[in-house]
matplotlib code that plots the C-alpha trace (Angstrom):
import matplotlib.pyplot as plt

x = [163.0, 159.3, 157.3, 154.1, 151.7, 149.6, 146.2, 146.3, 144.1, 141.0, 142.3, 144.7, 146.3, 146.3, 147.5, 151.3, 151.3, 151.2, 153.1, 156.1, 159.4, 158.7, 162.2, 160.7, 158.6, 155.4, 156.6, 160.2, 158.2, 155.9, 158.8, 160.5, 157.7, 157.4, 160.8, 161.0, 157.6, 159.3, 162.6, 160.3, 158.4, 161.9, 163.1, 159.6, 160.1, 163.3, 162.8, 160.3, 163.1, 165.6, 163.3, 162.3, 165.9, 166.4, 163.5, 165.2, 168.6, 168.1, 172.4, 172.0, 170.1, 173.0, 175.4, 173.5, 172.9, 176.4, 177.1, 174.7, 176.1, 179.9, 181.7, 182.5, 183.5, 186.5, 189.6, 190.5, 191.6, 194.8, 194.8, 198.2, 200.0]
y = [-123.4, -123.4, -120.1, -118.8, -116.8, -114.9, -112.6, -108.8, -106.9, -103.9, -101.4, -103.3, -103.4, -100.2, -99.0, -101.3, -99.8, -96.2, -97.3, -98.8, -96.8, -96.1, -97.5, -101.4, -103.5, -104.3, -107.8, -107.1, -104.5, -107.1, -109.4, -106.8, -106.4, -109.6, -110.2, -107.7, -108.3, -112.0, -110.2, -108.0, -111.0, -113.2, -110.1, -110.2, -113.7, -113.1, -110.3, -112.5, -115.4, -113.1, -111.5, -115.4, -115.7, -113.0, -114.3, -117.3, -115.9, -113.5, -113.0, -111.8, -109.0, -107.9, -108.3, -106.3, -103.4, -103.8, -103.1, -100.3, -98.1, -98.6, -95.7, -96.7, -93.2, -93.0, -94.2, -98.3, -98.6, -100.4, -103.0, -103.1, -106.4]
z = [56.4, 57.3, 56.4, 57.1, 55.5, 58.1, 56.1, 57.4, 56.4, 57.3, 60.0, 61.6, 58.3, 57.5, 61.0, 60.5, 57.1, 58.6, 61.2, 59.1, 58.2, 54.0, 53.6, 55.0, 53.4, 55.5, 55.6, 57.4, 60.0, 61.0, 61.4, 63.7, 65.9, 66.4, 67.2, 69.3, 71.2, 72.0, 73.3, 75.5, 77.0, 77.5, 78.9, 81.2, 82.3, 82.8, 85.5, 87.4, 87.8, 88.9, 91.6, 92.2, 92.7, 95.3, 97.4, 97.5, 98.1, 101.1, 100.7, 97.6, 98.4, 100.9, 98.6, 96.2, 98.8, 99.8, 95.6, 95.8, 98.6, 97.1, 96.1, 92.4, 91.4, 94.0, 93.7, 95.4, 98.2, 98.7, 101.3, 103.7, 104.4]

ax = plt.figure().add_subplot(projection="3d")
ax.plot(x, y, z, "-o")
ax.set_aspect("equal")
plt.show()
């Protein structure tokens, strides 16, 4: 596995160490952040494609309005044959 070692130091530093839970080494925090920064920006990208995809997709948006206005809290209706 590759590794990296990244230097830290001055007030940025001492700002993640303040910043850290005392039960998690500085190490594993940075490694969270970080993780969780790339989930945030996936999750960015992610929003932009799907309102891509609705531009694109003019029925979508009906459907999703349709979706919207629906009584989910009542009970289905049954269809008669």
């Amino acid at each position: 596995m590759k590794a990296t070692t990244i230097k830290i130091e001055g007030k940025l530093l001492s700002e993640l160490e303040a910043a850290k839970p005392e039960s998690v080494s500085l190490s594993a925090h940075v490694r969270e952040v970080l993780k969780k920064d790339l989930i945030r920006r996936r999750l960015a990208q992610a929003s932009v494609s799907y309102e891509e995809f609705l531009e694109a997709n003019p029925e979508e948006q009906v459907l999703l309005r349709e979706w919207d206005e629906a009584d989910l809290a009542g009970s289905p209706k049954r269809k008669r044959r």
